[in-house]
Backbone as CSV, one residue per row, in Angstrom:
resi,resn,N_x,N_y,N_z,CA_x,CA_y,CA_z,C_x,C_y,C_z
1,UNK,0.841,-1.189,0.000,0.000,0.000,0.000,0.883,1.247,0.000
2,UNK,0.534,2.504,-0.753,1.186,3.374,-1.161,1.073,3.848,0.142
3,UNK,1.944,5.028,0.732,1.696,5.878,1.800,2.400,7.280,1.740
4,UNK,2.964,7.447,0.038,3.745,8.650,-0.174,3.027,9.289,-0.777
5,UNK,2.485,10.747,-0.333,1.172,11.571,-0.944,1.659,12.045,-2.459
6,UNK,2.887,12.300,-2.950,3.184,12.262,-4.230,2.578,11.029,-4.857
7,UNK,3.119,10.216,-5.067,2.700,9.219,-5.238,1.258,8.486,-5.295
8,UNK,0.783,8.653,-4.369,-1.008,8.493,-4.073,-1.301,9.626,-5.708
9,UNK,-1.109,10.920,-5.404,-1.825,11.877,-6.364,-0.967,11.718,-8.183
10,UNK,-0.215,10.914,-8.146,0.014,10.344,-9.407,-0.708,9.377,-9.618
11,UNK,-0.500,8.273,-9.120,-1.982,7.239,-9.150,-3.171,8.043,-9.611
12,UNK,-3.741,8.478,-9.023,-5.178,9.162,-9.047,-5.220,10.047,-10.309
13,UNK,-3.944,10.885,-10.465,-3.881,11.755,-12.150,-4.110,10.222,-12.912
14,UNK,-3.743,9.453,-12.599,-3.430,8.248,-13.801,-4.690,7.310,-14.408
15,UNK,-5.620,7.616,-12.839,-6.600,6.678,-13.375,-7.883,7.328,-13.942
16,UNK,-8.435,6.493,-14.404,-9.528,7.311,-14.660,-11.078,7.016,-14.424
17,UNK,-11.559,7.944,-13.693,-12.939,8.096,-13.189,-14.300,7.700,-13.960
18,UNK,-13.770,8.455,-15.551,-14.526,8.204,-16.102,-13.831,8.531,-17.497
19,UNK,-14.382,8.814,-18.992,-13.965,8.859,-19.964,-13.453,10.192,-19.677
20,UNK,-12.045,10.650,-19.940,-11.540,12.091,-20.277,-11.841,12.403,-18.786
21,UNK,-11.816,12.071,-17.732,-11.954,12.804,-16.275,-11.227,11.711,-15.218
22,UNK,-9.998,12.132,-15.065,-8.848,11.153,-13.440,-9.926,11.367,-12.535
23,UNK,-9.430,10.592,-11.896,-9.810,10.259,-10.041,-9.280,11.584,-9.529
24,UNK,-8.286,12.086,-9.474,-7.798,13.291,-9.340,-8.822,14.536,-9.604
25,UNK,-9.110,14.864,-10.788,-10.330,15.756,-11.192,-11.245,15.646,-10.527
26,UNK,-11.826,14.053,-10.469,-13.225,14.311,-10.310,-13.098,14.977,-8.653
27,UNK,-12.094,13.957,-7.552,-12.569,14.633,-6.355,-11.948,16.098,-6.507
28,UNK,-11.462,16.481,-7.061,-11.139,18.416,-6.546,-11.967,18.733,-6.799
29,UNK,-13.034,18.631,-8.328,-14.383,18.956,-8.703,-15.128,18.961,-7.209
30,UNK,-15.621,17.562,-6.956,-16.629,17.509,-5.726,-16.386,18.277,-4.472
31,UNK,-14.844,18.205,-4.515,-15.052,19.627,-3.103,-15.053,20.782,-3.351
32,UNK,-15.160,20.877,-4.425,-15.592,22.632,-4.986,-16.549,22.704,-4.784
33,UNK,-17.850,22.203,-5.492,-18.873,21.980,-5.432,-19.373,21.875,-4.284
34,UNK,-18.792,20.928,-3.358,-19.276,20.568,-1.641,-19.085,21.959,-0.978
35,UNK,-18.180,22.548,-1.493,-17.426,24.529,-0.411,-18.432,25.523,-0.928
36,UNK,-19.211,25.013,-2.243,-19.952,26.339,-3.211,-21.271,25.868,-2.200
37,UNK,-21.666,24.610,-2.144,-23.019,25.094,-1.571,-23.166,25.064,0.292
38,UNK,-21.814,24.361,0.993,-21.356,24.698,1.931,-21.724,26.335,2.164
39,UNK,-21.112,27.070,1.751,-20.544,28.584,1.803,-22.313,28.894,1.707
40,UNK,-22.875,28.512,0.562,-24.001,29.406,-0.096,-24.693,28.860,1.276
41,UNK,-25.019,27.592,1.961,-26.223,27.732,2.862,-25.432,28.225,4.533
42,UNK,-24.142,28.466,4.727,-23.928,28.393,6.091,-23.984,29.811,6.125
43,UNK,-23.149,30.369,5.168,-23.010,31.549,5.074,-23.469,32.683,4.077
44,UNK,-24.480,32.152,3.487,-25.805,33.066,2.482,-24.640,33.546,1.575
45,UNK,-23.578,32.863,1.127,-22.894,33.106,-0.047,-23.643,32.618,-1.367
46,UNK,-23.387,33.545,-2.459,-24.218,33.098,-3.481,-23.105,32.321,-4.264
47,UNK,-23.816,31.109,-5.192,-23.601,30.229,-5.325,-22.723,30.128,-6.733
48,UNK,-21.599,29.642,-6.992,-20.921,29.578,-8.314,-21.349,28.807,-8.954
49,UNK,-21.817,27.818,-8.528,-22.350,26.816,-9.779,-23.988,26.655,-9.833
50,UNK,-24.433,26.030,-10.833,-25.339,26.040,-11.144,-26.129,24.650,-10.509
51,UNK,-26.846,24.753,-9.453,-28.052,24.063,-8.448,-28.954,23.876,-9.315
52,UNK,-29.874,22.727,-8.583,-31.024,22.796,-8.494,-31.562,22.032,-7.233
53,UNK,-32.046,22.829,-5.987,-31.705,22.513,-4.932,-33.322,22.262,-4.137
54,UNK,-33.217,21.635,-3.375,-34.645,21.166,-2.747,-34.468,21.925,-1.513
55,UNK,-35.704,22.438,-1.202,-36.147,23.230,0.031,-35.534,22.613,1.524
56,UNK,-35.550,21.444,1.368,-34.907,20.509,2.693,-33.046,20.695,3.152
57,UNK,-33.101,21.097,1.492,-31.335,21.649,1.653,-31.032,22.520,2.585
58,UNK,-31.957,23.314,3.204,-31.542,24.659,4.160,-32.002,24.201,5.138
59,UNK,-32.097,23.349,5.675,-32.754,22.866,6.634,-31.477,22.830,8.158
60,UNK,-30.914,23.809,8.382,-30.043,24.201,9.368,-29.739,22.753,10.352
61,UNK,-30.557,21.833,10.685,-30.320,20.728,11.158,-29.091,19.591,10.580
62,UNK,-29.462,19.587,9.507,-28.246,18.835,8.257,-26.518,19.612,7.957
63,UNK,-26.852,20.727,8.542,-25.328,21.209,8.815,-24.485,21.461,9.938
């Protein structure tokens, strides 16, 4: 098992998630995404990407 973080994040550039998108991409994608609507409901930041979000999303309990 790998345990050298270089290494780990070459792996991950290498593989691929999906057609034309690494393992690498996709998770930096998802925590962008996770900080954009993070930010938009904790802190009424408006939102960079494009939602489509259900009323239950603000539901202050779930954060």
């Amino acid at each position: 098992m790998k345990t050298n973080k270089l290494e780990i994040i070459k792996d991950m550039k290498n593989c691929e998630q999906m057609k034309d998108l690494s393992v690498l991409e996709h998770g930096i994608s998802v925590a962008r995404y996770f900080q954009d609507l993070r930010n938009h409901i904790l802190f009424n930041k408006e939102l960079n990407y494009q939602w489509k979000l259900p009323e239950w999303i603000y539901c202050q309990d779930l954060w």
